[in-house]
N, C-alpha and C positions, 0 to 999 in steps of 0.2 A: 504494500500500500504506500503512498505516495502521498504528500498534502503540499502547501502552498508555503515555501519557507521564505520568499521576499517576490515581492511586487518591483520591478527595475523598470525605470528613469533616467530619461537622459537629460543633461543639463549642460550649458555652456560656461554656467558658473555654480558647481559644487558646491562650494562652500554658502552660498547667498542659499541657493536652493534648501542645501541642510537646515540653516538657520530659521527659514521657513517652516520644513517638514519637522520638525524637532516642538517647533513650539504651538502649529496645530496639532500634533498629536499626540504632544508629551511623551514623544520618543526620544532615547539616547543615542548614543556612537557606540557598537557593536565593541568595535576596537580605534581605535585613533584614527580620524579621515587625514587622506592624501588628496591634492588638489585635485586629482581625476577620478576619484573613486570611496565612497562613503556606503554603508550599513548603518539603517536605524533599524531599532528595534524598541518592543513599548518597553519603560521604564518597568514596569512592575506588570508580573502576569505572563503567560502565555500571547501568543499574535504574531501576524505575518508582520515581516519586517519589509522596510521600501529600503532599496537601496538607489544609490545616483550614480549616475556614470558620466563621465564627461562627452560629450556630442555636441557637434555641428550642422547635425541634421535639423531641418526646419524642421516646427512643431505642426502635428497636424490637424486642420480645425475642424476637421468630424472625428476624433481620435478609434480606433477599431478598440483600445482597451485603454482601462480609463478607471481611478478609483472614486468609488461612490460611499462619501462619510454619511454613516447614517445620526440621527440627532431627534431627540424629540422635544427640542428645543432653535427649531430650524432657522428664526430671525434672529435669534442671537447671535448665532454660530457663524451666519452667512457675516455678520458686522462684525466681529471677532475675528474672523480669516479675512476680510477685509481690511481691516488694518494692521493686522499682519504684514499685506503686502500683496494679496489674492488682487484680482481686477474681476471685474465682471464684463461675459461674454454677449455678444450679441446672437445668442443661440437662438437659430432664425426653428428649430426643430421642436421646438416644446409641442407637446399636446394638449390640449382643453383641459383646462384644472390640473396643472402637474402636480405632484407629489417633491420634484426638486428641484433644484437652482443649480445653474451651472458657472462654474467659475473658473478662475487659470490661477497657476502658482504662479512666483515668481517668474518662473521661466516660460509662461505660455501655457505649458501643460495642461490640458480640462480636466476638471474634476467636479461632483456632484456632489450635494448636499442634501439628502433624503428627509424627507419630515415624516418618522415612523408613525405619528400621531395621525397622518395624513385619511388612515382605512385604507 
């Protein structure tokens, strides 16, 4: 059997990115980051860990994989990663009544914000 031991990211600046992903998701550094390459993992508990990798590939804006933070606290969270450093997308895709918001990290990257509250 097999599970899901990190979710991988590519980033143009590592270190900005980490700083990001660390303090939306109260993740640490596995082991020490090097300017091309980081491991977070959650602080306390079991969880798949994201890691970053350095890249100059453009980011793409229907992403095919993509992390989806679930929250049942969904306005807070979206202003909370917002000032972070998140932007918000012109996500032309939503459906009638969605359940999430879509955003970018520092680097572009989409990612979704689920409101489990939603039904």
């Amino acid at each position: 059997m097999v599970h899901i031991g990190s979710v991988v990211m590519g980033a143009s600046d590592v270190r900005r990115a980490a700083a990001f992903w660390k303090a939306a998701l109260g993740y640490v550094e596995r082991e020490p980051q090097a300017d091309d390459w980081v491991v977070l993992v959650p602080a306390e508990g079991p969880g798949a860990g994201v890691s970053l990798g350095r890249s100059d590939a453009p980011v793409q804006e229907v992403p095919r994989v993509h992390l989806d933070l679930y929250t049942d606290e969904q306005d807070a969270e979206v202003a909370r990663l917002l000032a972070l450093g998140a932007t918000e997308t012109d996500w032309k895709l939503y459906p009638e009544d969605p359940d999430f918001v879509v955003l970018a990290d520092t680097e572009g990257n989409r990612f979704c914000v689920i409101d489990t509250t939603h039904g």
